[in-house]
DOKE-388852 format. One line per field, with one value per residue (C-alpha): residue number from 1; z, y, x; residue in one letter. Coordinates in pm, whole numbers, plus 50000, padded with zeros to 5 digits. Last residue first. Layout:
% DOKE-388852
resi = [NUM	...] .
zz = [Z	...] .
yy = [Y	...] .
xx = [X	...] .
resn = [A	...] .
END
This chain:
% DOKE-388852
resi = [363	362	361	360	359	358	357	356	355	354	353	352	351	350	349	348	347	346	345	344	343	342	341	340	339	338	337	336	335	334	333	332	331	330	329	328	327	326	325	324	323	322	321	320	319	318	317	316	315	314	313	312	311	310	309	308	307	306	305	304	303	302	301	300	299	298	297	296	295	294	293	292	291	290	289	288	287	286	285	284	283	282	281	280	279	278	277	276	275	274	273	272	271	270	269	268	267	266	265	264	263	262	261	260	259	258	257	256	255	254	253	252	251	250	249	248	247	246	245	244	243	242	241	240	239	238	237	236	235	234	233	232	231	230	229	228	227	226	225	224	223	222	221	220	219	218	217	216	215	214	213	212	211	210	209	208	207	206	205	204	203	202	201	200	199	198	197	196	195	194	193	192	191	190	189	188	187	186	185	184	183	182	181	180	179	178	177	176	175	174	173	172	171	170	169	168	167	166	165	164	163	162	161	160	159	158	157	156	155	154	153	152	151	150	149	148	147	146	145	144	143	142	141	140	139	138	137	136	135	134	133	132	131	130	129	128	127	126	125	124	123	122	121	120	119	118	117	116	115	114	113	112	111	110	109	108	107	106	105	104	103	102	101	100	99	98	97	96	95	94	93	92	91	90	89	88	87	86	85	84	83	82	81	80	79	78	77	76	75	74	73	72	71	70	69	68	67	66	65	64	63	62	61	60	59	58	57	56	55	54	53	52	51	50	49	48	47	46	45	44	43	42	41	40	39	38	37	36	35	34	33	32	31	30	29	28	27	26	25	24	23	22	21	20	19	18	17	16	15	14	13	12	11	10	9	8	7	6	5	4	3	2	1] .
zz = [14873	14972	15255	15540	15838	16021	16264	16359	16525	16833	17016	16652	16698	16512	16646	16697	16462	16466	16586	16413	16174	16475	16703	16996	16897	16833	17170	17322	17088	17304	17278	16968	16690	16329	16040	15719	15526	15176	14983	14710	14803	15180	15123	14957	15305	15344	15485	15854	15819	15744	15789	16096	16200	16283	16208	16218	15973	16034	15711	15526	15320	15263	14889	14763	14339	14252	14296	14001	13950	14290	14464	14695	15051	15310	15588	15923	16104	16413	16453	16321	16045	15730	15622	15711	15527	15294	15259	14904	14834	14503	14371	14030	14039	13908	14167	14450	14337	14158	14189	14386	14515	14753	14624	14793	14879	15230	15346	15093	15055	14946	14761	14634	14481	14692	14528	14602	14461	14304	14365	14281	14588	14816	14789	14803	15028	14871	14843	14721	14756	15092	15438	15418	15356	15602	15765	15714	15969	15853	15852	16176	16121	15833	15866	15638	15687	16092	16059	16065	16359	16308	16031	15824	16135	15918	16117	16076	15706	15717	15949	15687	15384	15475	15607	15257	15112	15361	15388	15479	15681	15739	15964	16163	16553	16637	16977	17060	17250	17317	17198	17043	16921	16977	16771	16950	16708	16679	16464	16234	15988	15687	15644	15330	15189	14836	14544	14447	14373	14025	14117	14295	14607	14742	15070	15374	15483	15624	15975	15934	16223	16502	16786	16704	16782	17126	17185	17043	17241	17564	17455	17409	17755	17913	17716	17891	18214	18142	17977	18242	18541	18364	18337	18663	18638	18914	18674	18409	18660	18767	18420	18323	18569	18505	18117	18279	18478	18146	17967	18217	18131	17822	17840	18038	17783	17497	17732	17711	17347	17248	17191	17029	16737	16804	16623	16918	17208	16967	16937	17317	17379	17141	17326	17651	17521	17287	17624	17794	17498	17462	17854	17779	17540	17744	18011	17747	17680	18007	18081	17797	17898	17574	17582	17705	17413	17143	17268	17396	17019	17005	17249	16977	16745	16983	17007	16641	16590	16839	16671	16300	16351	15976	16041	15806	16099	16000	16205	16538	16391	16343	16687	16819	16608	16746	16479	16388	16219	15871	15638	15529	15141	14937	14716	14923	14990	14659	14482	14627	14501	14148	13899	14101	14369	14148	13969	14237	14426	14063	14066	14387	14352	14019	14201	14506	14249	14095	14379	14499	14173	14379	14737	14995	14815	14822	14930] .
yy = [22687	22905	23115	22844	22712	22479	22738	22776	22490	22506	22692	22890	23070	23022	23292	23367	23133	23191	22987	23020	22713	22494	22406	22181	21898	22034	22210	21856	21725	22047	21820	21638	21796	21635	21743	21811	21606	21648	21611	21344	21086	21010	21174	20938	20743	20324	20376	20497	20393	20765	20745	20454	20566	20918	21101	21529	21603	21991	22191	22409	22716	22920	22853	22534	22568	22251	21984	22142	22236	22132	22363	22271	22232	22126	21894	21879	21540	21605	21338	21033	20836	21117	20913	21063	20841	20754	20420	20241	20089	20272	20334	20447	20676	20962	20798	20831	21191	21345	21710	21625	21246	21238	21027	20752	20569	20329	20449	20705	21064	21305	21702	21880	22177	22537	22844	23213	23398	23717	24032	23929	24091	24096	23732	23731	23396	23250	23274	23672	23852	24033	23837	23567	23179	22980	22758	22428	22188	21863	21545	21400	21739	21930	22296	22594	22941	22845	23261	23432	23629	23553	23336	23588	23657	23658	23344	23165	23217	23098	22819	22694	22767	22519	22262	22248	22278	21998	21751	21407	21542	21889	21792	22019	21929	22045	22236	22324	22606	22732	22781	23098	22980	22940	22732	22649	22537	22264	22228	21968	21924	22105	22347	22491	22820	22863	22976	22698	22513	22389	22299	21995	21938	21628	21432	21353	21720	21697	21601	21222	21183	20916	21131	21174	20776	20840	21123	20895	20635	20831	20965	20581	20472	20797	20694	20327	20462	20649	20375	20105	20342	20346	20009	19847	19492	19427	19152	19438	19672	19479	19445	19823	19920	19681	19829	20161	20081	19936	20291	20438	20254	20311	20682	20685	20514	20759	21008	20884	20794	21161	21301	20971	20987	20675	20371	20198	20269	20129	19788	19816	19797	19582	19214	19348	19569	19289	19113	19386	19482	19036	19058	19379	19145	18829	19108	19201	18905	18789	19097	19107	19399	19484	19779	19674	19433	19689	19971	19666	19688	19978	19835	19593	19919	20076	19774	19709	20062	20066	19779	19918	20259	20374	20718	20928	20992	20896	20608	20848	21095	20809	20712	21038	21071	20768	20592	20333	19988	20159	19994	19661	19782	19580	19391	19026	19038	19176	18851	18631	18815	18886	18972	19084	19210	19353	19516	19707	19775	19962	20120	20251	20389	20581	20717	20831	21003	21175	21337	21455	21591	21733	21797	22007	22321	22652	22933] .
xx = [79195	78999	78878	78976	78789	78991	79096	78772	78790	78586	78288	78168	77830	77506	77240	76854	76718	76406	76043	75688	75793	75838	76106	75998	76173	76461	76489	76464	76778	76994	77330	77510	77368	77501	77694	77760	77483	77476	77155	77053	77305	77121	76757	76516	76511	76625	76917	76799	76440	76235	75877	75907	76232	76138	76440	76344	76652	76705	76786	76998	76955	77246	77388	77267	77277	77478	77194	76993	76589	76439	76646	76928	76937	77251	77168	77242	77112	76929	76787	76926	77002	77068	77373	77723	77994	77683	77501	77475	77144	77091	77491	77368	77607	77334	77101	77382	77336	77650	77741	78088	78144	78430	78716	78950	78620	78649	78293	78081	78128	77908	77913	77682	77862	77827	77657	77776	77462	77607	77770	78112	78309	77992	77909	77509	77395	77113	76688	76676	76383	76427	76495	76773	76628	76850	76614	76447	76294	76247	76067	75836	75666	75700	75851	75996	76100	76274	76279	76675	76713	77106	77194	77428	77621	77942	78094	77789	77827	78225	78072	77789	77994	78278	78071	77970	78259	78436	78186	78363	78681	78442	78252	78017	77939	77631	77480	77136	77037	76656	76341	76403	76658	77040	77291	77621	77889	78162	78420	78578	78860	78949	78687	78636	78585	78488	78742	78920	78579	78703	79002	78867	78894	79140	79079	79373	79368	79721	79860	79678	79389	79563	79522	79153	79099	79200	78924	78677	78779	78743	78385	78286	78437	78201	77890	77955	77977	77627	77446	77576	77479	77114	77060	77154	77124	77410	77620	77600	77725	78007	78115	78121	78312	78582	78527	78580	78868	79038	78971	79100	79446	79365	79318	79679	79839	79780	79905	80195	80187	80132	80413	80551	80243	80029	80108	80339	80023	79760	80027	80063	79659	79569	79529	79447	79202	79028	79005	78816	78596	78527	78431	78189	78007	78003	77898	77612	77479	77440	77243	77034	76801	76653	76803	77097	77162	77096	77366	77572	77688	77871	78120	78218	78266	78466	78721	78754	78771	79081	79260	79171	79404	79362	79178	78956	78710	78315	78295	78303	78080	77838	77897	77848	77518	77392	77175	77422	77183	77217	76966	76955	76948	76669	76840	76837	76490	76403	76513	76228	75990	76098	75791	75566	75771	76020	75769	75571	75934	75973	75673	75695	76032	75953	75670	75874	76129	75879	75749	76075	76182	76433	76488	76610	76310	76444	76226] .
resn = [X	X	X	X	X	X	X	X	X	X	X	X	X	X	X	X	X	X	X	X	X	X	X	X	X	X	X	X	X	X	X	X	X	X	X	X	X	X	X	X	X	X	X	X	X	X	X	X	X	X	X	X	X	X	X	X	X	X	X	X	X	X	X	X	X	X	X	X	X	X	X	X	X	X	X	X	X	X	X	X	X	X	X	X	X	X	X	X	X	X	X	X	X	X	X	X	X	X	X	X	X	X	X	X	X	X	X	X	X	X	X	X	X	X	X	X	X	X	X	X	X	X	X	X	X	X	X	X	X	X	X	X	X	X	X	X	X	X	X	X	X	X	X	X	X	X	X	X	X	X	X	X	X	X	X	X	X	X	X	X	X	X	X	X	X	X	X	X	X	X	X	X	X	X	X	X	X	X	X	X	X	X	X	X	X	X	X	X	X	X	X	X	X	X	X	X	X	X	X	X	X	X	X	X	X	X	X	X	X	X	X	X	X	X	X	X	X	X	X	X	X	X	X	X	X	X	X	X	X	X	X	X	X	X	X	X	X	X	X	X	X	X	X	X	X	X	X	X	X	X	X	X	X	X	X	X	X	X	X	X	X	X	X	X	X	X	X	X	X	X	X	X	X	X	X	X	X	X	X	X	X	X	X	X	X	X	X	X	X	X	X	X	X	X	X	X	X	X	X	X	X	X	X	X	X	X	X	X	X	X	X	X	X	X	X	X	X	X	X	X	X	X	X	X	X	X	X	X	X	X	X	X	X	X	X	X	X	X	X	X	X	X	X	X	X	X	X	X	X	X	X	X	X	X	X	X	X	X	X	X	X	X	X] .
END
């Protein structure tokens, strides 16, 4: 079995001795080093940030929505219709210039999410002024699904991220897709993305599409930290291309925000980029993530694992795991059957919903 991380015990002893030293030595300066963590937790909204789109007007408006997430969960009411007031004014302001960039085919239509969009934000005030939590949350997740579907009207024609030569030959997915994973606890569904990830995600739905996960055994478990599966039956650990006869092995590979390149084989360590925050950070449950032995970060071939995010053991950007593994993608529905997986549970099945078409062979 493959271990997700390497020299893991290491690593945490080099990281205690230096936070040792710097608070010895430097008190006051580890304040300001320390990274401040990644405040997005919601997988939609990470999946959200994580598009490769320019359109700053509409991201400026989701993102201030984003933050009654806080606010109306600590019940500040007055905070949040100031909040919801700024959404409807920033709206107003935007809302021909988001029209003018979209593609012409689809500025109609454009228009017509706005427009709901507007109700919804109308909506959204009266219920703020009425207290009433849980008709907020759910109008609020339906504004939030509407921008997202916006904002993917406005993702570039071509893949907008180059690949290396060197991995001509693995499949990639050039875009996103969503699957349905069943156990024998249940279904869960993930979206996999392939903008930030796109050999990695490229492996997973190519071996999904095989059957190579089915009745596979959840091989490795540690509560409040992952669930790992992946590990095909027999002696070897990897995925076995048929044409070569060996272990088909897939590169690390990580992105961070507003970087022309994706990172390939090269921890955040490596970089030396120590409080830097991936494109899709290991913040929430549910997180995919892609294993690799202890010995090299370029030998993943099957394996992958569940992130179990308990923010006490794990703070989103403060864990060992974002720029060591790649994360390809997140579960957006079926978070109770997580949480009841264990290491005596199987993957029944992993089956493509959407965008398979984005799934090609090579390059």
């Amino acid at each position: 079995m493959r271990n997700f991380l390497s020299n893991q015990n290491k690593h945490y002893f080099l990281l205690i001795l230096i936070l040792i030293q710097v608070f010895f030595f430097k008190p006051s300066q580890v304040l300001a080093d320390l990274p401040t963590g990644n405040a997005v937790k919601d997988p939609n909204a990470i999946l959200r940030n994580a598009l490769p789109i320019k359109q700053v007007e509409i991201q400026e408006i989701q993102h201030k929505l984003e933050e009654t997430s806080d606010l109306v969960r600590g019940g500040r009411w007055p905070a949040l219709s100031k909040t919801v007031t700024k959404c409807q004014t920033l709206l107003k302001k935007y809302k021909n210039r988001i029209i003018e960039e979209l593609p012409t085919e689809k500025q109609k239509i454009g228009g017509s999410i706005l427009l709901n969009l507007k109700n919804d934000f109308d909506n959204l005030l009266d219920e703020a002024k009425l207290k009433d939590k849980y008709s907020f949350i759910a109008t609020r997740r339906e504004a939030l699904d509407k921008i997202g579907g916006l904002e993917e009207y406005f993702l570039p024609d071509e893949f907008p991220y180059s690949i290396p030569s060197e991995f001509d030959k693995l499949p990639r997915l050039l875009g996103r897709a969503k699957v349905n994973i069943k156990t024998s606890k249940g279904d869960m569904q993930a979206v996999i993305d392939g903008y930030n990830a796109p050999l990695t995600a490229g492996a997973f739905i190519d071996l999904s599409t095989k059957n190579f996960y089915n009745n596979l055994p959840i091989n490795r478990a540690e509560e409040f930290f992952v669930l790992q599966t992946g590990d095909p039956a027999g002696n070897e650990i990897g995925y076995i291309d048929p044409e070569t006869n060996m272990e088909r092995n897939v590169p690390l590979e990580i992105r961070i925000p507003d970087n022309s390149e994706t990172f390939y084989n090269e921890t955040f360590e490596d970089l030396g980029l120590y409080t830097e925050t991936p494109t899709l950070p290991f913040a929430t449950l549910g997180t995919l993530g892609w294993s690799h032995s202890s010995k090299a970060v370029d030998d993943g071939s099957s394996q992958f694992f569940f992130f179990l995010y308990e923010a006490e053991l794990n703070p989103a950007g403060r864990n060992l795991i974002d720029g060591r593994n790649a994360a390809f993608g997140y579960v957006v529905e079926g978070f109770e059957v997580l949480e009841e997986l264990t290491k005596d549970d199987t993957i029944i099945s992993i089956d493509v919903l959407d965008g398979i078409e984005n799934l090609k062979l090579n390059a």
